[in-house]
GUKEVEX-855753 format. One record per residue: residue number from 1; residue in one letter; x, y, z of N, C-alpha, C in turn. Coordinates in steps of 0.001 Angstrom, whole numbers, always signed. Layout:
BEGIN
+-----+----+---------+---------+---------+---------+---------+---------+---------+---------+---------+
:   i : aa :    n_c1 :    n_c2 :    n_c3 :   ca_c1 :   ca_c2 :   ca_c3 :    c_c1 :    c_c2 :    c_c3 :
+-----+----+---------+---------+---------+---------+---------+---------+---------+---------+---------+
: NUM :  A :       X :       Y :       Z :       X :       Y :       Z :       X :       Y :       Z :
...
+-----+----+---------+---------+---------+---------+---------+---------+---------+---------+---------+
! end
This chain:
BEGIN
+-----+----+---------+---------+---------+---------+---------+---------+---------+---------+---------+
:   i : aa :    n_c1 :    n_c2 :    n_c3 :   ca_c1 :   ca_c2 :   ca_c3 :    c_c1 :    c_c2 :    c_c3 :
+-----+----+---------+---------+---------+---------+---------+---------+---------+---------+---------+
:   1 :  X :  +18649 :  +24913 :  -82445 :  +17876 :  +26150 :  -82493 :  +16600 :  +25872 :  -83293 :
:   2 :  X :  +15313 :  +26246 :  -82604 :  +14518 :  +26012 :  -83956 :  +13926 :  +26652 :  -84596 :
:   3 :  X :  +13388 :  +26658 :  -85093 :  +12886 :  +27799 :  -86790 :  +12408 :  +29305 :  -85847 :
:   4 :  X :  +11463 :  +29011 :  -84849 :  +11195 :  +29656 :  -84393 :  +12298 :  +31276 :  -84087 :
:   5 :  X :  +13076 :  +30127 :  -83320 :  +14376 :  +31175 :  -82508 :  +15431 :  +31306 :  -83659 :
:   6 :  X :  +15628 :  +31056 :  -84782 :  +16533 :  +31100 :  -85859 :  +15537 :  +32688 :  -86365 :
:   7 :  X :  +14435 :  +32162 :  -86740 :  +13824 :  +33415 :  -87389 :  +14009 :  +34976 :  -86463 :
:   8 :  X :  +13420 :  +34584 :  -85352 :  +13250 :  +35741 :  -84531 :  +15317 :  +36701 :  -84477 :
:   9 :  X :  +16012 :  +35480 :  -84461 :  +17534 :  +36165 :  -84470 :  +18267 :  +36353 :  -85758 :
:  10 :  X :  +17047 :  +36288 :  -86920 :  +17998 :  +36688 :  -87859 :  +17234 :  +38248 :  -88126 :
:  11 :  X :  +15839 :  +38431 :  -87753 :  +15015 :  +39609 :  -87801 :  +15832 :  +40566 :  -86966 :
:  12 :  X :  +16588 :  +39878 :  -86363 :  +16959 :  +41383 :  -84904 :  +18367 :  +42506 :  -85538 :
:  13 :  X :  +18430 :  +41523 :  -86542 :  +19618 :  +42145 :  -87521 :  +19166 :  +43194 :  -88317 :
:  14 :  X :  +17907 :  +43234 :  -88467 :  +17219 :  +44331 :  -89630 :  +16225 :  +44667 :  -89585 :
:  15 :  X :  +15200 :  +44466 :  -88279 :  +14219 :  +45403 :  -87287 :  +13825 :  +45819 :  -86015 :
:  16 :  X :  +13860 :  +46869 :  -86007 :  +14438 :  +47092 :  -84631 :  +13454 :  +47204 :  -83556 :
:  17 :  X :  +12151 :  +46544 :  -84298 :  +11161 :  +46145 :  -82704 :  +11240 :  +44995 :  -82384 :
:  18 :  X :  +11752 :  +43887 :  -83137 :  +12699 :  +42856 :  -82911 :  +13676 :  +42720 :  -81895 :
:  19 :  X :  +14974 :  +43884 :  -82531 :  +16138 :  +43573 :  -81775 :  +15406 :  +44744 :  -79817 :
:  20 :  X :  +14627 :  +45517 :  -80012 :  +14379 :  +45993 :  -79001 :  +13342 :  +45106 :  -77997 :
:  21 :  X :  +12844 :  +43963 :  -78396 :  +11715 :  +43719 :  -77751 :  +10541 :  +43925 :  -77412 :
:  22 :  X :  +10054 :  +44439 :  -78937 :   +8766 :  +45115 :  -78895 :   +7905 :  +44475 :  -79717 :
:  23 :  X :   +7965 :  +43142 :  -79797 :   +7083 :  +42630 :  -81025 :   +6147 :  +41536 :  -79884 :
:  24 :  X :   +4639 :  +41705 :  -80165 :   +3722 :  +40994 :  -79228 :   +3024 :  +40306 :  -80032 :
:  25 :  X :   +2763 :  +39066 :  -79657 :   +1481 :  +37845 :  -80278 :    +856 :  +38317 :  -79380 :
:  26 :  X :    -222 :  +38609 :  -79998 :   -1886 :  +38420 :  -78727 :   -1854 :  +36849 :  -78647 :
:  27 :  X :   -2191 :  +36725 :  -77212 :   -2996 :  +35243 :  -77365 :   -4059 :  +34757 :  -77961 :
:  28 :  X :   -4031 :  +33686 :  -78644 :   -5133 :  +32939 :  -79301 :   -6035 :  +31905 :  -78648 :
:  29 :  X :   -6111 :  +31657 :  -76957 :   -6761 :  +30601 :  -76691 :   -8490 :  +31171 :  -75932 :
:  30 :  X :   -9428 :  +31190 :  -75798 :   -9746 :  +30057 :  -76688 :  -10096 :  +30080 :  -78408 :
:  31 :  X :  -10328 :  +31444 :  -78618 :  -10234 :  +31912 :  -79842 :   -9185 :  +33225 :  -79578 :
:  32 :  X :   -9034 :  +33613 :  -81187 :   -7716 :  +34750 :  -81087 :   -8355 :  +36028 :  -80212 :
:  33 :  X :   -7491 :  +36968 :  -80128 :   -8082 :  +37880 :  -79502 :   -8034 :  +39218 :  -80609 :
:  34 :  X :   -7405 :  +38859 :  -81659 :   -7389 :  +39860 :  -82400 :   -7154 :  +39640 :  -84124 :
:  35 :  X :   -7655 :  +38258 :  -84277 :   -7662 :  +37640 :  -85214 :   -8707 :  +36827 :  -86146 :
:  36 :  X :   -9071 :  +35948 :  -86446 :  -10124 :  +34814 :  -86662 :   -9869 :  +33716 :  -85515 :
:  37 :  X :  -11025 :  +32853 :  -85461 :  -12324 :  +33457 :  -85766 :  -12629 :  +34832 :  -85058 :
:  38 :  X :  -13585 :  +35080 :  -85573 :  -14612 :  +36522 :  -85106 :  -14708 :  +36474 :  -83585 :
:  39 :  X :  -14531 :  +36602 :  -82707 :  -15616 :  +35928 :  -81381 :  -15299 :  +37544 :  -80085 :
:  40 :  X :  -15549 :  +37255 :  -79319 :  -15878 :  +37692 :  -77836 :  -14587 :  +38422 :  -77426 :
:  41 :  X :  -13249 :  +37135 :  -77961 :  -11871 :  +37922 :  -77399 :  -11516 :  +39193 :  -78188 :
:  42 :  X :  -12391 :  +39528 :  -79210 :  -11139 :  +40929 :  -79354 :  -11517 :  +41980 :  -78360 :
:  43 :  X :  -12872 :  +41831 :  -77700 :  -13197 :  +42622 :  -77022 :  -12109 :  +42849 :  -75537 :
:  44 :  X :  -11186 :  +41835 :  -75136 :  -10654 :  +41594 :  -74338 :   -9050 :  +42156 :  -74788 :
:  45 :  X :   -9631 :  +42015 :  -76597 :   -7471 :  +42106 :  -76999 :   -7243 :  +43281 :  -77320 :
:  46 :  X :   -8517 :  +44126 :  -77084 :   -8277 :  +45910 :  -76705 :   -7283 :  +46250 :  -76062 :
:  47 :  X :   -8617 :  +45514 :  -74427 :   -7649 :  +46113 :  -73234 :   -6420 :  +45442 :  -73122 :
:  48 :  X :   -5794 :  +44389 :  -73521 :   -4805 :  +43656 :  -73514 :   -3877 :  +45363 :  -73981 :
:  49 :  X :   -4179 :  +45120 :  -75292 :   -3385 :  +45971 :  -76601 :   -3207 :  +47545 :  -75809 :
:  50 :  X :   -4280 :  +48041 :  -75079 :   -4132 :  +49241 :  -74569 :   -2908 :  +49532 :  -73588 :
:  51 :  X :   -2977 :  +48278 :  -72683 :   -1840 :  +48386 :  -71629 :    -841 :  +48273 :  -72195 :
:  52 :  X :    -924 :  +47506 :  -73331 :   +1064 :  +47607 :  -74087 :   +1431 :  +49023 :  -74340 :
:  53 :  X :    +274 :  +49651 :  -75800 :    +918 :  +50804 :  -75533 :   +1039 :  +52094 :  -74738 :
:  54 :  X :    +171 :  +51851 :  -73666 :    -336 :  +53011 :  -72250 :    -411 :  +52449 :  -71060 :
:  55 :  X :    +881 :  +51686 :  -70918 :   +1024 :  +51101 :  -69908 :    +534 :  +52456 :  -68664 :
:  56 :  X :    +614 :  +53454 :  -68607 :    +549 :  +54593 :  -67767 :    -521 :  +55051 :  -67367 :
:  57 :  X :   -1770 :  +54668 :  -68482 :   -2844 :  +54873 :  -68743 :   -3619 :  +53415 :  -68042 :
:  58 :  X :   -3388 :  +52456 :  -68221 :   -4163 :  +51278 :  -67444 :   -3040 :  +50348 :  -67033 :
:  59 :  X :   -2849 :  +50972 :  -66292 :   -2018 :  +50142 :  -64669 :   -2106 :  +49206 :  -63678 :
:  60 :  X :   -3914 :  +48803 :  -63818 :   -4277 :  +47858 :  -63059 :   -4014 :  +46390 :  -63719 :
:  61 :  X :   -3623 :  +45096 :  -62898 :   -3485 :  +44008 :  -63703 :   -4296 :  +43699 :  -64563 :
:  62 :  X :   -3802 :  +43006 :  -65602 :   -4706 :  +42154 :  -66318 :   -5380 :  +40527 :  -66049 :
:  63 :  X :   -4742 :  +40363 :  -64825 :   -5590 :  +39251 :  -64411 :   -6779 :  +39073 :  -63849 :
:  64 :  X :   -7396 :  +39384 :  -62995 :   -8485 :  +40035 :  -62247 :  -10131 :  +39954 :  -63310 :
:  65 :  X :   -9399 :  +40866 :  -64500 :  -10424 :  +41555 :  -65768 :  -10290 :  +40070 :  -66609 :
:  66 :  X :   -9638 :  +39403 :  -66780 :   -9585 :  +38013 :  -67408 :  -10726 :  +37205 :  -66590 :
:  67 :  X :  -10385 :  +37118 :  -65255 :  -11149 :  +36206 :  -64651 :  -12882 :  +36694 :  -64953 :
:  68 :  X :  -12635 :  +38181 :  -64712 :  -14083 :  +38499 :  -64956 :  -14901 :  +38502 :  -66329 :
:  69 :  X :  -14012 :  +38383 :  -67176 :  -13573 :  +38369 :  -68729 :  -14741 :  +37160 :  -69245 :
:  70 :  X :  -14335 :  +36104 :  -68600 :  -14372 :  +34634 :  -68759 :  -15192 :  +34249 :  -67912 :
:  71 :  X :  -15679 :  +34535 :  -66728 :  -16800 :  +34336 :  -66119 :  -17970 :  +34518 :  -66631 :
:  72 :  X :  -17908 :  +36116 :  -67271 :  -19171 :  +36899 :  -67804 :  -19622 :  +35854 :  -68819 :
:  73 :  X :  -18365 :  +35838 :  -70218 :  -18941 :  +35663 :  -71363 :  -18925 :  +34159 :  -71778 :
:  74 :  X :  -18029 :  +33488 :  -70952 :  -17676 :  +31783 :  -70811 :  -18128 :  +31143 :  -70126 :
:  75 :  X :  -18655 :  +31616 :  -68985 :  -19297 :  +31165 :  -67886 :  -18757 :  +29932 :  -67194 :
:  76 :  X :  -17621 :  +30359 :  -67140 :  -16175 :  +29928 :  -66448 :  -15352 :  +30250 :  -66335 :
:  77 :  X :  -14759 :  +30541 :  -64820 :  -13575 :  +31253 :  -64626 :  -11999 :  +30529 :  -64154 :
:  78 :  X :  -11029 :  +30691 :  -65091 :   -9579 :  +30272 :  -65118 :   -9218 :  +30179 :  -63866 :
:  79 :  X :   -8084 :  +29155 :  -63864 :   -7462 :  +29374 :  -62715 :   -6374 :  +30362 :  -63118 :
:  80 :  X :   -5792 :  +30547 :  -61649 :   -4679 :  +31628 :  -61837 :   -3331 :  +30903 :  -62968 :
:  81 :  X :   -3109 :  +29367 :  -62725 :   -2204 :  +28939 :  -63438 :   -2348 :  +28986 :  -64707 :
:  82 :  X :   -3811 :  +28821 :  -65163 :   -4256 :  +29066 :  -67235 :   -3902 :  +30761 :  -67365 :
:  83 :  X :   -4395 :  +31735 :  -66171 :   -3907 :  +32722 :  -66665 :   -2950 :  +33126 :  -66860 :
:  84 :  X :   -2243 :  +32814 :  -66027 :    -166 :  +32881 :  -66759 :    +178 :  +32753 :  -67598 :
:  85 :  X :    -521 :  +31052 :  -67731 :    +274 :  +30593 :  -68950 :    -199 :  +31658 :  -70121 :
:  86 :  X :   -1398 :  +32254 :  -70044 :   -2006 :  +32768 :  -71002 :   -1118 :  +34254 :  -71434 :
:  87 :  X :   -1271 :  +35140 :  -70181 :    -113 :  +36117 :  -70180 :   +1462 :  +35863 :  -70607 :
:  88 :  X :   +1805 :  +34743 :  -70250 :   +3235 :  +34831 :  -70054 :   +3479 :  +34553 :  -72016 :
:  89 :  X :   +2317 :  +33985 :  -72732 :   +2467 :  +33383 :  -73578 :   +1937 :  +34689 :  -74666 :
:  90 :  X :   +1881 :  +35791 :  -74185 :   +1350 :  +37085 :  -74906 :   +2193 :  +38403 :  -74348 :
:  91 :  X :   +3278 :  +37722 :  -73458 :   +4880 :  +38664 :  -73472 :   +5744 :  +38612 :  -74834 :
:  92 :  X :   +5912 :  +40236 :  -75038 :   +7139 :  +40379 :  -76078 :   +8193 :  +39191 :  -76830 :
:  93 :  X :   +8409 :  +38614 :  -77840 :   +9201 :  +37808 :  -78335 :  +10581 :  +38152 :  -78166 :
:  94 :  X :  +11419 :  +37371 :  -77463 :  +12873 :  +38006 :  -77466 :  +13814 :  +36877 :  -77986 :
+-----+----+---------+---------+---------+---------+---------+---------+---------+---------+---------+
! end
């Protein structure tokens, strides 16, 4: 088991957005999106952050707005496989 998954299963014992599946890392690549450095992504780790908690409220994917995300301000656009990894890697900790 490693530190990682030891930590996360001893938290689920004594918080319960833990044991429910409600605890989210924003992604950090290429800078954080809601962290240091300063840069471009928090503007992105809004709308990220909005759909978690209003999923009801912005319903449209988040892939699409990435690509356009990263075109605009990177002036390069992901493939669909970086965006997964990117999403899949900014799903709930369980």
């Amino acid at each position: 088991m490693t530190a990682r998954a030891l930590a996360i299963a001893s938290c689920k014992l004594f918080v319960p957005a833990v044991a429910n599946g409600r605890v989210y890392v924003p992604p950090d690549v290429p800078f954080g999106w809601f962290d240091a450095p300063p840069s471009l992504n928090r503007l992105f780790g809004v709308q990220w952050l909005a759909r978690i908690l209003h999923p009801d409220l912005f319903p449209e994917p988040l892939a699409p707005r990435m690509k356009a995300f990263h075109a605009l301000y990177y002036h390069r656009e992901p493939t669909d496989a970086q965006i997964r990894a990117l999403l899949e890697a900014a799903e709930p900790l369980k």
